[in-house]
C-alpha positions in Angstrom: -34.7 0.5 56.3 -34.6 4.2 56.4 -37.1 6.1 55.1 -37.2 9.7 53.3 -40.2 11.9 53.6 -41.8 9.4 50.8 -44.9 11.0 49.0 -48.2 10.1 49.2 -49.6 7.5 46.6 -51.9 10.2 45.2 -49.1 12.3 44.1 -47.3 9.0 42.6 -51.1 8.2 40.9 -50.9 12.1 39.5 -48.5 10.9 37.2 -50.1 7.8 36.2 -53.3 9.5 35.5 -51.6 12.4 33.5 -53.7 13.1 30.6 -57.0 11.7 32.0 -59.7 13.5 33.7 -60.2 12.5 37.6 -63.9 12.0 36.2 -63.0 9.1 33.8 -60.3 7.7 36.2 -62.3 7.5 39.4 -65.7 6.1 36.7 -63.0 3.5 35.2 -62.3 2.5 39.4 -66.0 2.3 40.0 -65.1 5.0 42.8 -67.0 8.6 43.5 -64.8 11.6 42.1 -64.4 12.9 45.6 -62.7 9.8 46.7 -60.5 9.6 43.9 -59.4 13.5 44.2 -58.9 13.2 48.2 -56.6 10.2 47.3 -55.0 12.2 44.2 -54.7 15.1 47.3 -53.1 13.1 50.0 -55.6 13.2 52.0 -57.3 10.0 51.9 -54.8 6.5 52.2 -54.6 3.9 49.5 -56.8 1.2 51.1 -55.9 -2.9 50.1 -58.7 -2.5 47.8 -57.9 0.8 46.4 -54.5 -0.7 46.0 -56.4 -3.8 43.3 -58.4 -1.7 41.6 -55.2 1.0 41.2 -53.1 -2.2 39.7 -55.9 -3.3 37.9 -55.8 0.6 36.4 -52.5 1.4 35.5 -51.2 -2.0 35.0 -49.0 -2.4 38.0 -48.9 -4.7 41.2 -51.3 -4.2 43.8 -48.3 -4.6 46.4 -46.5 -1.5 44.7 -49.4 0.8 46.1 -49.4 -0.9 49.2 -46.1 -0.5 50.1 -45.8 3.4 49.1 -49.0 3.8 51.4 -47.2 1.6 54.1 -43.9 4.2 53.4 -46.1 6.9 53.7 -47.8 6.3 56.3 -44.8 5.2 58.8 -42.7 8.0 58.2 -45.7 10.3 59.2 -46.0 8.0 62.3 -42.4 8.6 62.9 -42.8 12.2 62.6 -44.9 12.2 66.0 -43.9 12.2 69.7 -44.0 8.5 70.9 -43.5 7.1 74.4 -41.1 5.1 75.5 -41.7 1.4 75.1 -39.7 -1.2 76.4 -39.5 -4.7 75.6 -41.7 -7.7 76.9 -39.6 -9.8 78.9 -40.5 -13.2 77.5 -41.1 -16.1 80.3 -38.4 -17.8 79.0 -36.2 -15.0 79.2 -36.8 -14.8 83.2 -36.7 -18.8 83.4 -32.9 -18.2 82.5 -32.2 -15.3 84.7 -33.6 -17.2 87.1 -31.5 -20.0 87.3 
């Protein structure tokens, strides 16, 4: 799958949360209002239990949070220098160059 400079969840959750204050939204989540606006910012990631209580919220799945963090998070990961890293060769894999 190729993935697009995706946004972070917090600008996704800016729409969902148009119209309410990041006061009531981050009371509603049981969350302090500096978590929910470094979230809103992008710079906090949409934990598993974030990702409930955002569901819960905004009446959507759990999993569609997830996977935009998940997005998010590997095309930033992409973005960075990696080394190189070459496959295990599997024991089996030498038992039959082996024989």
């Amino acid at each position: 799958m190729q993935i697009f400079n995706p946004p972070h969840p917090g600008e996704v959750l800016r729409d969902y949360l148009e119209g309410v204050s990041i006061t009531q939204a981050a009371f509603a989540l049981q969350i302090s209002r500096s978590r929910l606006s470094r979230i809103l910012n992008g710079h906090a990631p949409i934990t598993a239990d974030m990702a409930l209580r955002l569901g819960a919220l905004v009446n959507t799945s759990a999993e569609m949070w997830a996977d935009m963090q998940s997005e998010y998070a590997l095309w930033q990961a992409l973005q960075q220098p990696r080394p190189a890293i070459h496959p295990l060769r599997h024991r089996r894999d030498n038992m039959q160059s082996e024989e």
